[in-house]
Every structure is written in structure tokens, then in C-alpha cells.
MILUMMI-434760 format. One line per 3 residues: number of its first residue (from 1); their letters; for each residue z negated, y, x of N, C-alpha, C. Coordinates in Angstrom, 2 decimals, decimal comma. Layout:
BEGIN
NUM) a) Z/Y/X/Z/Y/X/Z/Y/X  ...
This chain:
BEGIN
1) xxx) -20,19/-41,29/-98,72/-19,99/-40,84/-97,36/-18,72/-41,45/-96,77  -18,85/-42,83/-96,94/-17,25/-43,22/-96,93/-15,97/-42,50/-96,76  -16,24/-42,24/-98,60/-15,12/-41,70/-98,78/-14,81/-40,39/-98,58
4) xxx) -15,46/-39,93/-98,53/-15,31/-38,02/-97,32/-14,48/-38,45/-96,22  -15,24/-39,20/-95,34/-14,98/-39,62/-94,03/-13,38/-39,99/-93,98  -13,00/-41,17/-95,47/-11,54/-40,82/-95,04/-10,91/-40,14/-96,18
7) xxx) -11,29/-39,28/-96,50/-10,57/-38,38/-97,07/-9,90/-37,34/-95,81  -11,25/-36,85/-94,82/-11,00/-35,80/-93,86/-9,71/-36,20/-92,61  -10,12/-37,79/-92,72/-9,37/-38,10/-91,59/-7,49/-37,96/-92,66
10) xxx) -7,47/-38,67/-93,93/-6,30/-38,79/-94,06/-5,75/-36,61/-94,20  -6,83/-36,44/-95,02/-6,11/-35,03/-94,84/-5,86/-34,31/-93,71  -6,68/-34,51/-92,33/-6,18/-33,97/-91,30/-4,91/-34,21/-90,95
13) xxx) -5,02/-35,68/-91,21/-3,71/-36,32/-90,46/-2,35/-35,93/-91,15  -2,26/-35,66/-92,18/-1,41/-35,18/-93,36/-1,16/-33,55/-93,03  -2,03/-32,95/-92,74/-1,71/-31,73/-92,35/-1,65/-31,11/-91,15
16) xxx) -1,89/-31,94/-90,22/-1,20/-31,94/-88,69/0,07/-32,25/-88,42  0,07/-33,41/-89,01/1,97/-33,90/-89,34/3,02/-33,22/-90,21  2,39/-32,36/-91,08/2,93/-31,33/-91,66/3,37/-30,02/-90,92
19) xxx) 2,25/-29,91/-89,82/2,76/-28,94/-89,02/3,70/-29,42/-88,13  3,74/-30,25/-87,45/4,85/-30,50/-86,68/6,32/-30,98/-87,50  5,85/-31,24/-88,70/7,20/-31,65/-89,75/7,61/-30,15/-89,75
22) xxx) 6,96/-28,72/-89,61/7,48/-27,67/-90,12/8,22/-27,36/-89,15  7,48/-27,64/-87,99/7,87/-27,32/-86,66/9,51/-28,20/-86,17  9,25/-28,89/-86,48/11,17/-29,68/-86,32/12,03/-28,95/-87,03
25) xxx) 11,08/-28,76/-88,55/12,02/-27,94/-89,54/13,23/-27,01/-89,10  11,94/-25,89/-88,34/12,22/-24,86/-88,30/12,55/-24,91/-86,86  12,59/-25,73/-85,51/13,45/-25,54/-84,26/14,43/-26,88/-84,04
28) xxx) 14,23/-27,77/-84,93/15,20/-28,68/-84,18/14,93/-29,33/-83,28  13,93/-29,17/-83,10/13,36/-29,72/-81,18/12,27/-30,84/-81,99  13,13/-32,67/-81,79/12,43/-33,43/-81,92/11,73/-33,80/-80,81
31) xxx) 11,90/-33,35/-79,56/11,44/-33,84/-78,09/10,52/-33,11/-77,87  10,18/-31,86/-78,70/8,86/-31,45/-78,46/7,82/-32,02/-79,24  8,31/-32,33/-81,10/7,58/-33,07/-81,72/7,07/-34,68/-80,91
34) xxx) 7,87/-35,42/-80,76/7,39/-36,50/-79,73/6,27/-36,27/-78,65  6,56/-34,91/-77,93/5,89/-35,18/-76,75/4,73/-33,58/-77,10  4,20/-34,23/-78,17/2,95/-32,78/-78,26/2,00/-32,31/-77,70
37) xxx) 1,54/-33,03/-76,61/0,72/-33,13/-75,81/0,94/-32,08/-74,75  2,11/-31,57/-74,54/2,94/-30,78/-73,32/2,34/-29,35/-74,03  3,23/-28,58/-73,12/2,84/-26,99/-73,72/4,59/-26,74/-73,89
40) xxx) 5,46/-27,55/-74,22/6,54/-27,49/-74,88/6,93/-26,36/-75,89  6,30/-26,80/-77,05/5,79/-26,76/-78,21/5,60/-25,24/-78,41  6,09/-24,56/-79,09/6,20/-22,63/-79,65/5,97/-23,27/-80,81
43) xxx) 4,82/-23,13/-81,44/4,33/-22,85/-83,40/4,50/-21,70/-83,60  4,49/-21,16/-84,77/4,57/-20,68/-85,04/2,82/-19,87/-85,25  2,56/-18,71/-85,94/1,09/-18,95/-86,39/0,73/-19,08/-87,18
46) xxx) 1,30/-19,31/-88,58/1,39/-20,61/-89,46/1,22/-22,16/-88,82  2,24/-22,44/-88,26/1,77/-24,31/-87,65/0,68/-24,52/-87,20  0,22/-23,28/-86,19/-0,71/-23,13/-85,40/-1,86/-23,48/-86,26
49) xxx) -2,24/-22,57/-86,95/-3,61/-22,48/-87,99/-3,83/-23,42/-88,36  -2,11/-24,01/-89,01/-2,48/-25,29/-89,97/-2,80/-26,95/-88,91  -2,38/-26,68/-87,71/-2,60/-27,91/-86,57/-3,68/-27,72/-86,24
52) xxx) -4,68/-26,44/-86,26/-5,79/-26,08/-85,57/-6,88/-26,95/-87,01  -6,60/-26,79/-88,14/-7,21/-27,23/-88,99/-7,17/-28,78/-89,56  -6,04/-28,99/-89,03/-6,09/-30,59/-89,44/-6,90/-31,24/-88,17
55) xxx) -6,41/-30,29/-86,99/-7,69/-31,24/-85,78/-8,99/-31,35/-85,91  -9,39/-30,31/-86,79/-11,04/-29,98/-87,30/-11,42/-30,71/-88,50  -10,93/-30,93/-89,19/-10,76/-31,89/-90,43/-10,91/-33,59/-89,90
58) xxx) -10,05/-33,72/-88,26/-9,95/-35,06/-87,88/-11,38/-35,28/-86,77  -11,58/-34,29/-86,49/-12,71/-33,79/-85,50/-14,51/-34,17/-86,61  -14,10/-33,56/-87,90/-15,28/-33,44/-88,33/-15,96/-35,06/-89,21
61) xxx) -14,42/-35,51/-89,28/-14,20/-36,93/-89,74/-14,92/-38,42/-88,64  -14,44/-37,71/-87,71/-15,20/-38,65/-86,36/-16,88/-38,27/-86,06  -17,14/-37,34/-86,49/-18,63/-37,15/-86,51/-19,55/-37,33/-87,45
64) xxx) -18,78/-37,37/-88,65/-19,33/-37,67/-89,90/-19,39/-39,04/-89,46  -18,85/-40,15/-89,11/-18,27/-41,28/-88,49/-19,45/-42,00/-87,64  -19,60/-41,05/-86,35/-20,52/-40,98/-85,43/-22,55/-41,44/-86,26
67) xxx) -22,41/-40,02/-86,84/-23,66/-40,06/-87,72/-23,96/-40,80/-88,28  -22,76/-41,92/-88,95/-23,66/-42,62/-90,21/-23,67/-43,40/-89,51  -23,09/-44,32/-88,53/-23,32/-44,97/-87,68/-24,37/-45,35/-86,67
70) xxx) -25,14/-44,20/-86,55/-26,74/-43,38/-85,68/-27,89/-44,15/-86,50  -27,54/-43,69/-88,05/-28,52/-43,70/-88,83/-28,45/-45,27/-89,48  -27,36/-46,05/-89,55/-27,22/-47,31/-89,80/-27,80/-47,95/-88,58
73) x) -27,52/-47,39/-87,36/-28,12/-48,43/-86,37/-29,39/-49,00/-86,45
């Protein structure tokens, strides 16, 4: 269980940062990569999908997280 847990987190994180690595790639705009939080930021819908999936990957990692934690208590 562990090792799921960071498998999901490192692969989210790997493929969220991938999207915004594509995303500099392809606009040049490091000030949007920095500040991602804004609605700056035009993905593409490629980046999109792939940012939407690494958050769910990092999302499902913190609950897997949550749970064993419940059940250890």
C-alpha cells in the first residue's frame, strides 16, 4: 500500500510538471508556469487532460494516504 501511495503521488507529480514543461515548451510564458494558480495559463487540450490527470493521480494518492491512516489508527 505504501508503495502505490508513492508511486501515484510521484507519477502525478511527474505528469503535471510535464504538462506545464509542455506548456513553456510550446508558449514561452515562464510567468504563467510560475504563477499556475491564476487563470493566466491557455493549455492546450492535451496539457489540460494530462494536468487534469496528474491532479487525480495526486488526489487519489492523498486518500489512499488518508485511509490507511483511519485504519492504522
Amino acid at each position: 500500500m505504501v508503495y502505490l501511495e508513492t508511486t501515484l503521488l510521484t507519477l502525478g507529480l511527474l505528469i503535471v510538471l510535464g504538462a506545464y514543461a509542455h506548456y513553456w515548451h510550446r508558449t514561452g510564458d515562464w510567468r504563467g508556469v510560475a504563477r499556475f494558480w491564476a487563470r493566466g495559463m491557455a493549455l492546450s487540450v492535451a496539457e489540460f487532460k494530462a494536468q487534469r490527470a496528474g491532479v487525480l493521480l495526486l488526489l487519489l494518492a492523498v486518500v489512499i494516504r488518508f485511509a490507511r491512516a483511519l485504519m492504522l489508527w
